[in-house]
N, C-alpha and C positions, 0 to 999 in steps of 0.2 A: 572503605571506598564503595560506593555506590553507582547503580547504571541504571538508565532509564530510557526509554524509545519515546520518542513524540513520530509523530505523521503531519504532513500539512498537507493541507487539502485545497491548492491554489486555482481562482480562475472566474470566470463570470460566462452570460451569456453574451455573445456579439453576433447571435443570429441562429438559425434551427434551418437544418435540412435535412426533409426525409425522402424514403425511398420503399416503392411500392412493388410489388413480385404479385403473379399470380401462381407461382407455386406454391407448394406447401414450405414453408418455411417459420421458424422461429426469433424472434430479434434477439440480439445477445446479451446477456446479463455480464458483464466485467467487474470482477471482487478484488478489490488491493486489498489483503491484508492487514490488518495494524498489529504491529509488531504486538509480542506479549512481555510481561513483566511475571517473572516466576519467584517466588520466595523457595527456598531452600527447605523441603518439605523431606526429611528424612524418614516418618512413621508413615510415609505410603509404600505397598508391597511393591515387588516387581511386576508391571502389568494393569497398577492401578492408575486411575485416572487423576490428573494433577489437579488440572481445571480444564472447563470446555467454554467455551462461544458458541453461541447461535446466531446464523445470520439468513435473512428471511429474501426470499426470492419474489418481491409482487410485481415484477412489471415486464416478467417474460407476457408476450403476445404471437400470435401464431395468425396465420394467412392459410388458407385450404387445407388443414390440417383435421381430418375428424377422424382415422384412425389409429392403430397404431403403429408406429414406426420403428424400425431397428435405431440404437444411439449406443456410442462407445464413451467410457470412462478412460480417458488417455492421461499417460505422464508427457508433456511434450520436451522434447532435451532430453536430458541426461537420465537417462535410464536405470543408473543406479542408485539411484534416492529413491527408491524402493527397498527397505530393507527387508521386511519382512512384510506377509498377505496383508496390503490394507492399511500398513504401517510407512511413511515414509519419516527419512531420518531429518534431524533437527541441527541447526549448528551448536547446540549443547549435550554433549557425549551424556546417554544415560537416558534421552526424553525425545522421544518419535512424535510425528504428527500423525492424528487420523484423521481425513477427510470424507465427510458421508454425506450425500443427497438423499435428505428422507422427502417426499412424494409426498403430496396433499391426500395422497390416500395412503400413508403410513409405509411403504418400500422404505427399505435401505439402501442405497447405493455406494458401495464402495469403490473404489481405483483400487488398480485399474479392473475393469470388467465392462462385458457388453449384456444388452439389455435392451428391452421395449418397453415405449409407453408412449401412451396418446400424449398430447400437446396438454388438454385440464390436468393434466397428473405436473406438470410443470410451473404451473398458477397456484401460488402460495405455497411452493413447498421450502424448505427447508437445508440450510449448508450448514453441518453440527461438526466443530472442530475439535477435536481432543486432545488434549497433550500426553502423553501417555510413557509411565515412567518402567522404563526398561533395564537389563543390564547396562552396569557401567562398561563394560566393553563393546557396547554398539560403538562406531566411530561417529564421529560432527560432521555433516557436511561442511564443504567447502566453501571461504566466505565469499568467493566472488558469484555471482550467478545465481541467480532466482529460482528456484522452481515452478513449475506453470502446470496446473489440471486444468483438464479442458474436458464438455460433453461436447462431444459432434455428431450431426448428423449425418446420413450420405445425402442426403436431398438437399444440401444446401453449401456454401463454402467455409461462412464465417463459422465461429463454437454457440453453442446454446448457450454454456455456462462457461466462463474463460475466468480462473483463480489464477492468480500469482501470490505466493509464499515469499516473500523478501527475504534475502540469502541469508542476513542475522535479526531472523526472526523472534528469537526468545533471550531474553535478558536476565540473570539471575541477579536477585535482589537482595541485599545485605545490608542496606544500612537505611535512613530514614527522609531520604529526600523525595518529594512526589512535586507532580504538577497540580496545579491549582485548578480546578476544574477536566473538564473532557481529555483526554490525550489525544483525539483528533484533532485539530485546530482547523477550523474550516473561515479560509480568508478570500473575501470574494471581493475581486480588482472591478473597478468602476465601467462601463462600457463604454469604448473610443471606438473612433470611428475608422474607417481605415488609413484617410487622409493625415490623422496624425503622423503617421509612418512615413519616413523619407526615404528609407530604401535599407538595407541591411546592415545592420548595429544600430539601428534608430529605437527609441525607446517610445513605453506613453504609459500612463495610466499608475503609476505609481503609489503605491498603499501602506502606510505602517503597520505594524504588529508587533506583538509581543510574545513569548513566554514566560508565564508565571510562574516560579518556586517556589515551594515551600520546603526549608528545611528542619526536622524536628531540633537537632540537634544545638546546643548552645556552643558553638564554636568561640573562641578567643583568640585565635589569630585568622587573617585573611588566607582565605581558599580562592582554589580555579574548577574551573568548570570546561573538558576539554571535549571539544565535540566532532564527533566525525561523521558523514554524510553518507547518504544512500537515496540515489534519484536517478532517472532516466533520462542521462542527456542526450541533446538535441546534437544530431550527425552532421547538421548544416553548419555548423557555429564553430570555429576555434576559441572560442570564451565557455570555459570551462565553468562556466555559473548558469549556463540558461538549460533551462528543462524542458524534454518536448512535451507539447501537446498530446495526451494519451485517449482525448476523443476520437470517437473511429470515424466520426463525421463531422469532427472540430474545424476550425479555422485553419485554414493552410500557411505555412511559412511563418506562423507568430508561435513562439515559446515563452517563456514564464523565468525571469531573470531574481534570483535573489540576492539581498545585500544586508551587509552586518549594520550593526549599530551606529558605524559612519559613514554609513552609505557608499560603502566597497562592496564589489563584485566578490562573491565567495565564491571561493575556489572548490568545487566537491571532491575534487580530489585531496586537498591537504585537511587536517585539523586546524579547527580555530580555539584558540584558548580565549577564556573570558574569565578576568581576577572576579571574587566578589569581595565587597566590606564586611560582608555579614554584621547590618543594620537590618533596623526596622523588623525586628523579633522574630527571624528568619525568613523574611519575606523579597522575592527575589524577581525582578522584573528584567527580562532581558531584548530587548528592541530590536525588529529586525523590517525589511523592506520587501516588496514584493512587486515588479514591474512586468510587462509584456514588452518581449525584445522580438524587433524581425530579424528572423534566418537566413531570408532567401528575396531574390527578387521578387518571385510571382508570392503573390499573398490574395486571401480569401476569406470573408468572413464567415464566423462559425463559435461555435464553443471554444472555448482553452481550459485547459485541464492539465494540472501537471501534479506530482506527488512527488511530496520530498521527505523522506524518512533521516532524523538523527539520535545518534546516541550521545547521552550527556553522561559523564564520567565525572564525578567529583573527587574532589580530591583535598 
């Protein structure tokens, strides 16, 4: 049996608005995570590093900022996913996350911790993930619930840097099925206008997609592929398929609706099973829909942006 994370990366422009301070302030960099995929690495010590990510910060910008200023490294929530200095824990018992802000002038920044630094020391630096292989008696975090790092300043409200860790973030991997290409899938819905919209459960802009598989394996009888979801829904909507908008200055009232291969509302709370033939020398195309649903009366244009994480389980 095999497990694998995909991400979707739903949404388009339907408009830009900014917003001007003459304090000193930061705009905020927001990092979803893409889940990880870990092979079963027994010959690393306790302590050793599995694998790591690096993910590059260039579009922090700063307003009246030319000294330096005090910034806190916060866990936001649940406080006990700190397991040890610098370490938080992982939903795979044995394998901690470390999250570090290295500084375009070479600091470390670990969580949680406070710290100074000018606003240039934030332009171009550095978010280095590690996965880091522990005792097997550390516990897994808990699948429901995200964990979130955040840098904040006191001079301003929003986070400088605002991470969320998706609550089954790391998958161990055992057998030979991958995606074809990127594991982000970045699917971008056409621009409507807002007139399409007739008032709340009205749809527009409708998109196909796919995911690709590849499976090494010569299989000879027919498999399934059972999937189960992780996305942030929308509090406006009793339709438990639409995602909100996670731009901070996105479109108001419009969320992000996904649908299966016959254009059914997928439920994120249930699993959807999908038989395959295993045809076509392991090569597996699986179809899916992506629409802008309204939430709410008032609506506004703006970005949409939604993120939809699943695990694909074969079987």
């Amino acid at each position: 049996m095999s497990i694998i994370r995909i991400v979707l990366i739903l949404g388009c422009v339907m408009g830009i608005h900014q917003t001007a301070s003459a304090a000193c302030t930061l705009n905020t960099q927001k990092i979803i995570l893409s889940p990880e995929i870990v092979n079963d690495k027994q010959s690393i010590q306790s302590g050793g590093v599995i694998q790591t990510r690096t993910l590059s910060l260039q579009n922090i910008q700063s307003s009246g900022c030319n000294d330096s200023h005090p910034f806190s490294a916060q866990i936001i929530g649940d406080l006990s996913a700190m397991k040890q200095p610098g370490i938080i824990r992982s939903n795979v018992s044995g394998i901690g996350i470390k999250v570090t802000l290295e500084t375009s002038t070479g600091r470390k920044i670990q969580w949680p911790s406070d710290f100074k630094a000018t606003a240039d020391e934030f332009r171009n630096s550095k978010i280095n993930i590690e996965l880091i292989k522990l005792d097997n008696q550390l516990a897994a975090g808990p699948a429901a619930g995200a964990i979130n790092l955040q840098i904040r300043s006191a001079t301003q409200s929003l986070p400088v840097v605002d991470i969320i860790v998706p609550a089954k973030y790391i998958t161990m991997l055992n057998r030979s099925c991958t995606i074809k290409g990127n594991r982000t899938i970045n699917v971008k819905l056409p621009s409507v206008a807002l007139e399409q919209f007739s008032g709340p459960g009205s749809t527009a802009g409708r998109k196909p997609f796919t995911i690709d598989l590849f499976c090494k394996s010569d299989f000879t009888t027919p498999s399934q592929i059972i999937l189960s979801w992780s996305g942030i829904e929308n509090n406006h909507s009793s339709n438990s398929g639409v995602l909100q908008n996670i731009h901070p200055k996105g479109a108001v009232g419009i969320g992000i609706q996904v649908l299966d291969q016959q254009q059914r509302v997928i439920n994120l709370k249930n699993t959807t099973y999908i038989h395959l033939a295993h045809q076509n020398k392991g090569n597996h195309s699986i179809p899916f829909y992506a629409q802008y649903y309204q939430t709410t009366n008032k609506v506004s244009p703006g970005i949409v942006r939604s993120v939809l994480y699943f695990n694909a389980e074969y079987q």
